[in-house]
LUMLUMDREN-2810 file (N, C-alpha, C; in Angstrom, 1 decimal):
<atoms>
<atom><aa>X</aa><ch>A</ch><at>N</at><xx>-66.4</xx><yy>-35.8</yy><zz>-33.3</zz></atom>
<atom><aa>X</aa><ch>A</ch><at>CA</at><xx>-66.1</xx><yy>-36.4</yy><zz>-34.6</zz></atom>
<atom><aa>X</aa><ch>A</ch><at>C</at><xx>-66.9</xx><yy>-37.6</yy><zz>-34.9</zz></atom>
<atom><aa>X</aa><ch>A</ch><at>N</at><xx>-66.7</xx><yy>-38.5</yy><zz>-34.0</zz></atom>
<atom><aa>X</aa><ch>A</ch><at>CA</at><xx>-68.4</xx><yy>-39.9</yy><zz>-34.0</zz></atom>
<atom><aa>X</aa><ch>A</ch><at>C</at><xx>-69.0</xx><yy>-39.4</yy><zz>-34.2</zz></atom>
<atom><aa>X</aa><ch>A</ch><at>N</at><xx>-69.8</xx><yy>-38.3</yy><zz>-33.7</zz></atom>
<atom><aa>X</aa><ch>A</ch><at>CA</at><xx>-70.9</xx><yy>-38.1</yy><zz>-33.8</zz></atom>
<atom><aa>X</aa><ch>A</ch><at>C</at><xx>-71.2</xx><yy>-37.3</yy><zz>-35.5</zz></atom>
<atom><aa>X</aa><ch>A</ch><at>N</at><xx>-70.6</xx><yy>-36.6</yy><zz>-35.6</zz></atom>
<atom><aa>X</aa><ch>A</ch><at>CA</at><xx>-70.5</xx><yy>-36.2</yy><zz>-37.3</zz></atom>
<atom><aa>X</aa><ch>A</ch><at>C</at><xx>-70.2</xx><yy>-37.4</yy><zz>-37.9</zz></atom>
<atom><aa>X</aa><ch>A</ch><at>N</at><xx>-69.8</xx><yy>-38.3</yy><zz>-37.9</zz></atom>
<atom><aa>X</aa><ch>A</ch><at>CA</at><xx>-69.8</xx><yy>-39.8</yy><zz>-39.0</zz></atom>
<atom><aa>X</aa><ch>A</ch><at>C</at><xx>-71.3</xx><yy>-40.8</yy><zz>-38.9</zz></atom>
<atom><aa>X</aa><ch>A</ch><at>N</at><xx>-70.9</xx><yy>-40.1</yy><zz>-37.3</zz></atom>
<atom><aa>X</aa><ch>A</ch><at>CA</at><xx>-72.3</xx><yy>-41.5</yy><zz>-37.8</zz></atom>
<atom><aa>X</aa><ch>A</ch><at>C</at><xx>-73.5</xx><yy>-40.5</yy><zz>-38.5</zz></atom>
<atom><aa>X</aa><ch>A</ch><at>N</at><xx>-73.8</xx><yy>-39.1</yy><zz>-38.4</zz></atom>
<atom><aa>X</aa><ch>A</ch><at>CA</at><xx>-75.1</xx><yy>-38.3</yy><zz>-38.8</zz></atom>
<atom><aa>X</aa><ch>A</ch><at>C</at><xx>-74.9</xx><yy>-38.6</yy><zz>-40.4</zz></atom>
<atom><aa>X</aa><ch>A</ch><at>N</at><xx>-73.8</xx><yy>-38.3</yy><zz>-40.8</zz></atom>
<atom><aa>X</aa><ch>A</ch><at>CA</at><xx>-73.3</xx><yy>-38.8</yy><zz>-41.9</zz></atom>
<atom><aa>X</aa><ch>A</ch><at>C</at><xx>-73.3</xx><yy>-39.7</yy><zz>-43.3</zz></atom>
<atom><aa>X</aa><ch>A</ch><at>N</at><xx>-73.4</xx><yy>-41.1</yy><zz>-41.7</zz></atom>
<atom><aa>X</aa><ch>A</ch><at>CA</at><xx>-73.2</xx><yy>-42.8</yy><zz>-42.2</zz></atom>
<atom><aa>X</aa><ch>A</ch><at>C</at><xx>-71.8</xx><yy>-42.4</yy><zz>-43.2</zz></atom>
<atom><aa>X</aa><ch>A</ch><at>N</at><xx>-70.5</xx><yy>-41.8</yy><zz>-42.3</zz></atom>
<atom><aa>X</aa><ch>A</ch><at>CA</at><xx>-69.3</xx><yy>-42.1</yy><zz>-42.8</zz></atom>
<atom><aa>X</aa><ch>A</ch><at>C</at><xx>-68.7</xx><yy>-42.9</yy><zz>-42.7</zz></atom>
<atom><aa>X</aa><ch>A</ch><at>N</at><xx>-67.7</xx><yy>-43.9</yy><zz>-42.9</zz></atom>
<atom><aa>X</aa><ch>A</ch><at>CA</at><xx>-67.0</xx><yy>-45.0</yy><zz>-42.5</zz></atom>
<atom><aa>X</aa><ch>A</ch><at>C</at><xx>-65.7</xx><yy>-44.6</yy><zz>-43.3</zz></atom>
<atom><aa>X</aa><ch>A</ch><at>N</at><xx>-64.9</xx><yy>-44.8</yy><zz>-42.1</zz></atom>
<atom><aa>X</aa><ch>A</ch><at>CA</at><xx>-63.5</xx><yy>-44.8</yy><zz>-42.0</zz></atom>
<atom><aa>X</aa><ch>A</ch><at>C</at><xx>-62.6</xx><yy>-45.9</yy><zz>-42.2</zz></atom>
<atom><aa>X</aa><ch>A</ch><at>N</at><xx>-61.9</xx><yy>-45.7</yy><zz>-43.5</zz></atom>
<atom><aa>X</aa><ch>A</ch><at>CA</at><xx>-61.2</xx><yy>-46.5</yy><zz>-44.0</zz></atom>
<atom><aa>X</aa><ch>A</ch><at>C</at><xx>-59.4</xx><yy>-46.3</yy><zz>-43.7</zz></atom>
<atom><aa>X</aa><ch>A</ch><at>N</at><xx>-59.0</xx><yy>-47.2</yy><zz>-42.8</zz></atom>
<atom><aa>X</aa><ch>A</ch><at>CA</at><xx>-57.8</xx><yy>-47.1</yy><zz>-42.3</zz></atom>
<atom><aa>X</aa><ch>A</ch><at>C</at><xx>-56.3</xx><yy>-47.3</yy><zz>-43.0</zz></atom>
<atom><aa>X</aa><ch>A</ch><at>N</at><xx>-56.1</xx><yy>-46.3</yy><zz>-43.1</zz></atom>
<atom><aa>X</aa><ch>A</ch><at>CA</at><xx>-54.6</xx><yy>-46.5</yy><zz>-43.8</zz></atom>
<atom><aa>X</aa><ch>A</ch><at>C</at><xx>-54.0</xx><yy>-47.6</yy><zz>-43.6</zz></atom>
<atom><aa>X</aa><ch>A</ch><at>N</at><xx>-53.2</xx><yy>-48.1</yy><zz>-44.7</zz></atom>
<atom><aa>X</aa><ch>A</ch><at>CA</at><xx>-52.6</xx><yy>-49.4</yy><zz>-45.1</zz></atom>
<atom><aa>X</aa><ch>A</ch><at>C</at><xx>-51.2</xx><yy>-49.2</yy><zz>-44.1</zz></atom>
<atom><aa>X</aa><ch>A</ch><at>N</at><xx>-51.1</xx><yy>-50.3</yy><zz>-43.4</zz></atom>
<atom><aa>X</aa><ch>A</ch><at>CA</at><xx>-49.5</xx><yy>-50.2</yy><zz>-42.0</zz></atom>
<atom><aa>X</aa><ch>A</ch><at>C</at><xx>-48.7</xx><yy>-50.7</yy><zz>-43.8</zz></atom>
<atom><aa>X</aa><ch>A</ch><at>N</at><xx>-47.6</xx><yy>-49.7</yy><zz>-43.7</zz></atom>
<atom><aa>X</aa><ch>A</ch><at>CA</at><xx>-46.9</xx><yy>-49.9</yy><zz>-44.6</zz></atom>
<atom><aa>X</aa><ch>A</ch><at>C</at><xx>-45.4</xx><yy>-51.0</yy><zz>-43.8</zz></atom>
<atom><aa>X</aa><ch>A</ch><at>N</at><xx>-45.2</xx><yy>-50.5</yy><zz>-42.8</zz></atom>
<atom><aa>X</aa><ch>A</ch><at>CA</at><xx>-43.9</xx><yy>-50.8</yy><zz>-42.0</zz></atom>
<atom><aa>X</aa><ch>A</ch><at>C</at><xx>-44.4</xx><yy>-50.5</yy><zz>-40.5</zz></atom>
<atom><aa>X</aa><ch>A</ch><at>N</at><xx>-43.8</xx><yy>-51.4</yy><zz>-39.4</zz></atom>
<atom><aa>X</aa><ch>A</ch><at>CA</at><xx>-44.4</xx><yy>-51.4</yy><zz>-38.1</zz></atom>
<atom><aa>X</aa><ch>A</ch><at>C</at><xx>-43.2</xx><yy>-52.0</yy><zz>-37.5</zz></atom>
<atom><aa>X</aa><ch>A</ch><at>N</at><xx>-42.5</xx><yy>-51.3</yy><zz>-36.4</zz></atom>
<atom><aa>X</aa><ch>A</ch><at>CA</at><xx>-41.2</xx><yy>-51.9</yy><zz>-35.0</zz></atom>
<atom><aa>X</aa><ch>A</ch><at>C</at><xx>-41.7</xx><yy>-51.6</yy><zz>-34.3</zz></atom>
<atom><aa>X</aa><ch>A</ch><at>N</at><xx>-41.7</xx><yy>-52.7</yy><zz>-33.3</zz></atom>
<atom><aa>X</aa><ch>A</ch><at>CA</at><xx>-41.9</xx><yy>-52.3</yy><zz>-31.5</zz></atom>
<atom><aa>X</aa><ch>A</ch><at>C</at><xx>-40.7</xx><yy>-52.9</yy><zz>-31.1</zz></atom>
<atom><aa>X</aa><ch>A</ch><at>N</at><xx>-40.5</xx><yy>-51.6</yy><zz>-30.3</zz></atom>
<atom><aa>X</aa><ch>A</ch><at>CA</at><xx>-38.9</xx><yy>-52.5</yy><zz>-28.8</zz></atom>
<atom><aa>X</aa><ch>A</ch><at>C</at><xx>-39.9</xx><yy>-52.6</yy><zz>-27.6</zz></atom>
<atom><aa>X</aa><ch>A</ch><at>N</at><xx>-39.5</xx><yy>-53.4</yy><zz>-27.4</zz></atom>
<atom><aa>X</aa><ch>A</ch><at>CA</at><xx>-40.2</xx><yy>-53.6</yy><zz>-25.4</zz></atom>
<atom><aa>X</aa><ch>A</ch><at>C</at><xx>-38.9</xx><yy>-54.0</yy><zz>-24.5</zz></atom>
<atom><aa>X</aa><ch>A</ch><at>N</at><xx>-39.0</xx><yy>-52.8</yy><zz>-23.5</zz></atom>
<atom><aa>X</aa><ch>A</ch><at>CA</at><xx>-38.3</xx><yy>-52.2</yy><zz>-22.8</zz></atom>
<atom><aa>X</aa><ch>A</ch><at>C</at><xx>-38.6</xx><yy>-53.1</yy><zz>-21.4</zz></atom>
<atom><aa>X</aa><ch>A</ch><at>N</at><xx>-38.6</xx><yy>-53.6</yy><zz>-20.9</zz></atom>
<atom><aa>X</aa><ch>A</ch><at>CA</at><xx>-39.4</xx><yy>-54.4</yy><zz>-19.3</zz></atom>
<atom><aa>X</aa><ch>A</ch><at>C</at><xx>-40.8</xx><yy>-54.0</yy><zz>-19.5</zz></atom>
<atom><aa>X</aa><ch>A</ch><at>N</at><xx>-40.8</xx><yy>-53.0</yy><zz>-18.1</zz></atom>
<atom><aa>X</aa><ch>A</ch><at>CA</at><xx>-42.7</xx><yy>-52.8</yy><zz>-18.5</zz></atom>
<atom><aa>X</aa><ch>A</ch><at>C</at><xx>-43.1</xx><yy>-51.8</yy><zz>-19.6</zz></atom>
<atom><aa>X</aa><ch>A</ch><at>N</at><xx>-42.1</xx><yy>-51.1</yy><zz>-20.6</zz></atom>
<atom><aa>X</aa><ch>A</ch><at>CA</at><xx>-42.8</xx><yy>-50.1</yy><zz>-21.4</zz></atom>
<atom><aa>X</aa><ch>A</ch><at>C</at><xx>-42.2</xx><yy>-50.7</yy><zz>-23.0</zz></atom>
<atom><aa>X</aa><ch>A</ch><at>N</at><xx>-43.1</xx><yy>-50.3</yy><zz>-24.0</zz></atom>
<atom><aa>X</aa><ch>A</ch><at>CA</at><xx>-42.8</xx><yy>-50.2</yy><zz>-25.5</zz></atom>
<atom><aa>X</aa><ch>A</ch><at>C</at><xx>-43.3</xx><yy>-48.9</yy><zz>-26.1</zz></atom>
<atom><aa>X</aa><ch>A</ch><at>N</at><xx>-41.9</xx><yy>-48.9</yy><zz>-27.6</zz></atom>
<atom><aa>X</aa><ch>A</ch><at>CA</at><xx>-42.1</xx><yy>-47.9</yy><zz>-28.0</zz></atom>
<atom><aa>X</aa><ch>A</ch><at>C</at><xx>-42.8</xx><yy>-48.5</yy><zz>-29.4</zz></atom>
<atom><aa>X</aa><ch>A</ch><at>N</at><xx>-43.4</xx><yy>-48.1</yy><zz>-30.1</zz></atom>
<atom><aa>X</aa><ch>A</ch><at>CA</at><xx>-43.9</xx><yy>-48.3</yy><zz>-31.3</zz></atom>
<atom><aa>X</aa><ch>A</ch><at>C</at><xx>-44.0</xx><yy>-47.6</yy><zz>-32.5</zz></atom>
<atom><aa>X</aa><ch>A</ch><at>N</at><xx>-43.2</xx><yy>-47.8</yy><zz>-33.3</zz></atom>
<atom><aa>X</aa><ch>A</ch><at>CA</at><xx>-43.1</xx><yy>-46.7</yy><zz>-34.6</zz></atom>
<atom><aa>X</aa><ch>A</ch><at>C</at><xx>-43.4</xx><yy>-47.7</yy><zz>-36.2</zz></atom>
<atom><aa>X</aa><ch>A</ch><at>N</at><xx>-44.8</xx><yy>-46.8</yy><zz>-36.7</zz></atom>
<atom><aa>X</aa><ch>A</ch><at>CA</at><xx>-45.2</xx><yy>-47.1</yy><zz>-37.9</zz></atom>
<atom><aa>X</aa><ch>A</ch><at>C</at><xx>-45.0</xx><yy>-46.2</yy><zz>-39.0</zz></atom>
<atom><aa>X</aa><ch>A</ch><at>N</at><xx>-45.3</xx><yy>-47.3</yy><zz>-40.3</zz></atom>
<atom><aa>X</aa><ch>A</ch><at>CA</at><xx>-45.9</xx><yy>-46.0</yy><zz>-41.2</zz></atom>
<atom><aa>X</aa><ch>A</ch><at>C</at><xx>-46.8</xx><yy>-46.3</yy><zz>-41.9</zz></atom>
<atom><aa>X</aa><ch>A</ch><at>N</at><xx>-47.8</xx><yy>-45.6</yy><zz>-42.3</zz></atom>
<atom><aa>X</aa><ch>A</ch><at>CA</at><xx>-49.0</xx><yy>-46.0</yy><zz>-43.1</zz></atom>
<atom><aa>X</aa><ch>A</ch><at>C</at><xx>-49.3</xx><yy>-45.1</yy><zz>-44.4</zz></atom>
<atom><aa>X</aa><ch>A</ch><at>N</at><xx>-49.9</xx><yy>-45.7</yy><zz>-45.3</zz></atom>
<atom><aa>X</aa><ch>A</ch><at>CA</at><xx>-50.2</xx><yy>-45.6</yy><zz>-46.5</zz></atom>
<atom><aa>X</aa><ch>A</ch><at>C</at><xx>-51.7</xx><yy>-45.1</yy><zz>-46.9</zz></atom>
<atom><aa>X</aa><ch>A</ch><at>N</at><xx>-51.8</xx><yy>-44.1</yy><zz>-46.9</zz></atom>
<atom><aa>X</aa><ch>A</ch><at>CA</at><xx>-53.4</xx><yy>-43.6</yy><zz>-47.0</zz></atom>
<atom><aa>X</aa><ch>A</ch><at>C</at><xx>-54.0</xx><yy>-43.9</yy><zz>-48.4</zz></atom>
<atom><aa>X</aa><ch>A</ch><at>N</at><xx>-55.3</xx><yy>-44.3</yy><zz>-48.8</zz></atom>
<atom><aa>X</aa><ch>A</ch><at>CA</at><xx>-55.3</xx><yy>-44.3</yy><zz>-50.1</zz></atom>
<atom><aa>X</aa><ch>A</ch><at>C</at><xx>-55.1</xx><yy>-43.0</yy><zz>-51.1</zz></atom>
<atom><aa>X</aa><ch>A</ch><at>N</at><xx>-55.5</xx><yy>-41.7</yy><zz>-50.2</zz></atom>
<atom><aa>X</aa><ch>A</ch><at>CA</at><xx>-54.9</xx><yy>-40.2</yy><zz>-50.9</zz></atom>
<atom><aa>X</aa><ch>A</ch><at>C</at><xx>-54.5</xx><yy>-39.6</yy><zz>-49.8</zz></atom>
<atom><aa>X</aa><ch>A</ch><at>N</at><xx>-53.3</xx><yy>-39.2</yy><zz>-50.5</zz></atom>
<atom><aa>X</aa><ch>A</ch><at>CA</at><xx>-52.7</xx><yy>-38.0</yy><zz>-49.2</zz></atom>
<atom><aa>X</aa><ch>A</ch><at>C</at><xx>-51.4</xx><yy>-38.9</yy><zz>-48.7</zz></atom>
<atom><aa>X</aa><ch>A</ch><at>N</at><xx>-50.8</xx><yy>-37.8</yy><zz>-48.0</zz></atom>
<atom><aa>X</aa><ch>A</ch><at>CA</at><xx>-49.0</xx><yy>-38.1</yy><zz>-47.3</zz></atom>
<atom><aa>X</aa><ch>A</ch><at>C</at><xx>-49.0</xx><yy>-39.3</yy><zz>-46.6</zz></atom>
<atom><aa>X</aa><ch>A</ch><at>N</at><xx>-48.1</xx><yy>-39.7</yy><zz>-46.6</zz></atom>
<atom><aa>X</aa><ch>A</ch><at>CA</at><xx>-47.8</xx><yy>-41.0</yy><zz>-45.4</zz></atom>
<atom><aa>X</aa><ch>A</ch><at>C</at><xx>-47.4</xx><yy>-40.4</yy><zz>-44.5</zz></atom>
<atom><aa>X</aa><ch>A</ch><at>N</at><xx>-47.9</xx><yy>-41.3</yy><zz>-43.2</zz></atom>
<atom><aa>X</aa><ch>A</ch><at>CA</at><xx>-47.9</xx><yy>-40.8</yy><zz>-42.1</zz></atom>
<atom><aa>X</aa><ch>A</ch><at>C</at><xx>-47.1</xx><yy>-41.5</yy><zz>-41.4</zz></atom>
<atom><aa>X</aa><ch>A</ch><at>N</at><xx>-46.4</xx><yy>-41.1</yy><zz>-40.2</zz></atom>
<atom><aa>X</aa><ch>A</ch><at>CA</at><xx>-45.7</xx><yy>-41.8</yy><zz>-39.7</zz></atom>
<atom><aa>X</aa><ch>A</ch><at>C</at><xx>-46.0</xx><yy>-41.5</yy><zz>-38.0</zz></atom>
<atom><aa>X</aa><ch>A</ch><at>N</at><xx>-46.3</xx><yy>-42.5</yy><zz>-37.5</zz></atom>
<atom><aa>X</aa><ch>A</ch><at>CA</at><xx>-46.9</xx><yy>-42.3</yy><zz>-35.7</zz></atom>
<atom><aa>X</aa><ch>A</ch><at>C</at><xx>-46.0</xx><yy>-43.6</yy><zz>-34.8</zz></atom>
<atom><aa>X</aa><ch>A</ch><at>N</at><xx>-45.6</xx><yy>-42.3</yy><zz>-33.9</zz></atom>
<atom><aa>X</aa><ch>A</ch><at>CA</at><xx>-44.4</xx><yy>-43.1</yy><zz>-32.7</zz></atom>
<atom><aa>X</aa><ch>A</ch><at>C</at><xx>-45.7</xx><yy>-43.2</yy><zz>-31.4</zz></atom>
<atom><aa>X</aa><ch>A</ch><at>N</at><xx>-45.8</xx><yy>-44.5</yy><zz>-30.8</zz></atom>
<atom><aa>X</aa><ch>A</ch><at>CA</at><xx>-46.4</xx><yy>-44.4</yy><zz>-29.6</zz></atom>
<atom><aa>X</aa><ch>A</ch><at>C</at><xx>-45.8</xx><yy>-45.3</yy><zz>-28.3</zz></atom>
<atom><aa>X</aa><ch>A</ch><at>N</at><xx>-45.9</xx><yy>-44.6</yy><zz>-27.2</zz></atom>
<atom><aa>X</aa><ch>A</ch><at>CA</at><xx>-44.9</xx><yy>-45.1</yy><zz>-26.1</zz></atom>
<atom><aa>X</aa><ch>A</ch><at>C</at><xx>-46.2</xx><yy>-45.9</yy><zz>-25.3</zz></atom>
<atom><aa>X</aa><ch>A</ch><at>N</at><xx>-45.9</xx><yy>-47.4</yy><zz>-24.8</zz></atom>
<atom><aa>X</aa><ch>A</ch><at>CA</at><xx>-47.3</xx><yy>-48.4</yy><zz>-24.5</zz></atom>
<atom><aa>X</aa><ch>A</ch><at>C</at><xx>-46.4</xx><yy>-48.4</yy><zz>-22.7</zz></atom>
<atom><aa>X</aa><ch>A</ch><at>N</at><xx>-47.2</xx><yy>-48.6</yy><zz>-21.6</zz></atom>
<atom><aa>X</aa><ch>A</ch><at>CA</at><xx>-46.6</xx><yy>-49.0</yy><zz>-20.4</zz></atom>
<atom><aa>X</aa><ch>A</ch><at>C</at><xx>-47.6</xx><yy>-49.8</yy><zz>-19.7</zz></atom>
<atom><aa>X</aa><ch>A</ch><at>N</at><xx>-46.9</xx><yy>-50.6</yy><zz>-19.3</zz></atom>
<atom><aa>X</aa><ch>A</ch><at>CA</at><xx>-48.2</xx><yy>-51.8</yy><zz>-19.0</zz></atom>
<atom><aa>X</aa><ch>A</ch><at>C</at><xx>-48.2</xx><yy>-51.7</yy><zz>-17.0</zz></atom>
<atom><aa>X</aa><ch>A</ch><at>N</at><xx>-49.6</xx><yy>-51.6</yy><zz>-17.1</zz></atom>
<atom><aa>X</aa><ch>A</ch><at>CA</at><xx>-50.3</xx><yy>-51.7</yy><zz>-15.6</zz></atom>
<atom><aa>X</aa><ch>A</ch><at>C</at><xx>-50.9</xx><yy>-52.5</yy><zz>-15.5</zz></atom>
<atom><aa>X</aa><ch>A</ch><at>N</at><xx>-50.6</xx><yy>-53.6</yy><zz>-14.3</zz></atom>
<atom><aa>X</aa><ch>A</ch><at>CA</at><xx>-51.6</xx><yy>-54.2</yy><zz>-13.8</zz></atom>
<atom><aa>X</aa><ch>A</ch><at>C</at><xx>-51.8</xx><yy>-55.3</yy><zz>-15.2</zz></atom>
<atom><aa>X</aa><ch>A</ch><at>N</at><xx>-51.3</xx><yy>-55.6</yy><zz>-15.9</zz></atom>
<atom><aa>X</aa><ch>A</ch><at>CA</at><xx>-51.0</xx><yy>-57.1</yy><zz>-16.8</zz></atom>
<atom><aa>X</aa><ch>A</ch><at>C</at><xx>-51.6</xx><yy>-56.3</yy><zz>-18.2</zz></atom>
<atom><aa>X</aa><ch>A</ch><at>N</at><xx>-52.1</xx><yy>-54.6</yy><zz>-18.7</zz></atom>
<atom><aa>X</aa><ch>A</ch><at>CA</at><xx>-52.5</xx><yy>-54.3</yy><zz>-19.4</zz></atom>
<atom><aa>X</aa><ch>A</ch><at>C</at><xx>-51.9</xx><yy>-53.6</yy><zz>-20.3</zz></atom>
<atom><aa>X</aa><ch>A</ch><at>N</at><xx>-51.4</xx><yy>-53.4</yy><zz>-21.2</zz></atom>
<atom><aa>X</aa><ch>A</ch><at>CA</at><xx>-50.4</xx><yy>-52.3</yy><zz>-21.9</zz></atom>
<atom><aa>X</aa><ch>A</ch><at>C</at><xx>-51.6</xx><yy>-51.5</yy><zz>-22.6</zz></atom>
<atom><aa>X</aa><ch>A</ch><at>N</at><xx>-51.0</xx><yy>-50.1</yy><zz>-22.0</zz></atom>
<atom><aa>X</aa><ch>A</ch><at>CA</at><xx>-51.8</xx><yy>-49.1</yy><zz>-22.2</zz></atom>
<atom><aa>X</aa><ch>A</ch><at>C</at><xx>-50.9</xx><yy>-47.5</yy><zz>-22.6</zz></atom>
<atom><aa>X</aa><ch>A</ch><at>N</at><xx>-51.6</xx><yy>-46.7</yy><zz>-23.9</zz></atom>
<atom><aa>X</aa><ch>A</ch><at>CA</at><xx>-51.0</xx><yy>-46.1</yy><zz>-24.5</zz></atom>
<atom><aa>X</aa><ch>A</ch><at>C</at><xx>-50.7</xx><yy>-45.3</yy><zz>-23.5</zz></atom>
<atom><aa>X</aa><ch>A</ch><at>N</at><xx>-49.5</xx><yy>-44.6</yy><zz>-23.0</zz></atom>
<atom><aa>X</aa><ch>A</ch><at>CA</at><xx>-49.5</xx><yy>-43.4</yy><zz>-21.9</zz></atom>
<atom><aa>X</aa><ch>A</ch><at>C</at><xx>-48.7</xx><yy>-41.9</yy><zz>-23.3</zz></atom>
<atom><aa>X</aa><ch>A</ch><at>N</at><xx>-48.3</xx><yy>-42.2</yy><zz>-24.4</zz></atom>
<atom><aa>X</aa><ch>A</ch><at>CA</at><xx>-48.2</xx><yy>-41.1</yy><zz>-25.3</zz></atom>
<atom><aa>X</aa><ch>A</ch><at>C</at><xx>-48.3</xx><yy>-41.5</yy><zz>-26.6</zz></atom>
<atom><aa>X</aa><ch>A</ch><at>N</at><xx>-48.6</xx><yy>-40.8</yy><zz>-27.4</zz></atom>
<atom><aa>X</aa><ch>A</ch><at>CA</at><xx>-49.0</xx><yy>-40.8</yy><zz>-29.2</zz></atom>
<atom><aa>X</aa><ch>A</ch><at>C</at><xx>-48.7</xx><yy>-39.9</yy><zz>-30.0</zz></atom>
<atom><aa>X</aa><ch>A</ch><at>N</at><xx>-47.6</xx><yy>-39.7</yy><zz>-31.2</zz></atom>
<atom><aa>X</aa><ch>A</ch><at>CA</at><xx>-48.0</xx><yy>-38.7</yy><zz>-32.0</zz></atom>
<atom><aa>X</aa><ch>A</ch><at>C</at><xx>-48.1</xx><yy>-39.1</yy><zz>-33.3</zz></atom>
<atom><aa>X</aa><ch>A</ch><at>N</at><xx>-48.6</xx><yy>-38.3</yy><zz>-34.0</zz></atom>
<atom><aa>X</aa><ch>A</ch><at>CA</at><xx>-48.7</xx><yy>-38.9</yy><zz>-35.5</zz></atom>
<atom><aa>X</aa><ch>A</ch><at>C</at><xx>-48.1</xx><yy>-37.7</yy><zz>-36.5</zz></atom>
<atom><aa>X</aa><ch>A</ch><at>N</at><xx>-47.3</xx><yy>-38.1</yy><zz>-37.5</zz></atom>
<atom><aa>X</aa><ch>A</ch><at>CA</at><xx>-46.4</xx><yy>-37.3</yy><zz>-38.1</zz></atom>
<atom><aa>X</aa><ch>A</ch><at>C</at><xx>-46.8</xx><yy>-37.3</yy><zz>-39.6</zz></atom>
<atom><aa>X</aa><ch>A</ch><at>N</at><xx>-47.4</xx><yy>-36.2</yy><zz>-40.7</zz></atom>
<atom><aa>X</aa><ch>A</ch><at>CA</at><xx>-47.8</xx><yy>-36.2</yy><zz>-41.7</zz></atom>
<atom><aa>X</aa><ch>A</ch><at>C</at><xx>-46.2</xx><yy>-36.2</yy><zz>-42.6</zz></atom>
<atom><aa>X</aa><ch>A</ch><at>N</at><xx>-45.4</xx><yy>-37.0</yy><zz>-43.8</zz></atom>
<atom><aa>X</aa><ch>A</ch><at>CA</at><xx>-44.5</xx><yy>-36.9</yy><zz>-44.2</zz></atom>
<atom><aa>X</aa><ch>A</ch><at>C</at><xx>-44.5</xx><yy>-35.7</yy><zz>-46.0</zz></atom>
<atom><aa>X</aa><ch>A</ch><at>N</at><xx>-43.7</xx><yy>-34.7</yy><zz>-45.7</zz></atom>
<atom><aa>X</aa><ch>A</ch><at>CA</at><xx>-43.8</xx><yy>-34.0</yy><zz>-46.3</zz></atom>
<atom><aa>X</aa><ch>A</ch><at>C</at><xx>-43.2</xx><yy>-34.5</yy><zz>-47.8</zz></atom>
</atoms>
């Protein structure tokens, strides 16, 4: 997909965070957004973060198109 943008010179314009909660749990967080595309559904993406070694790092992600 990089590689098609940049042959392109496309640039990716990131959906607007409409609403954003994180819980942190000891060493793990769950994070659930929602974002505001300029066209098209709002999306809504849950991601679970677990920190190693002083780094929080994503170990799951989904992203949910809202009908």
């Amino acid at each position: 997909m990089i590689t098609e943008l940049r042959r392109t010179n496309t640039t990716l314009i990131p959906a607007e965070v409409a609403l954003m909660k994180v819980w942190v749990l000891g060493g793990a967080a769950v994070m659930r957004s929602e974002h505001k595309p300029l066209h098209g559904k709002v999306l809504h993406v849950t991601r679970l973060f677990e920190k190693h070694n002083g780094h929080w790092q994503i170990a799951f992600g989904q992203q949910t198109w809202v009908e």
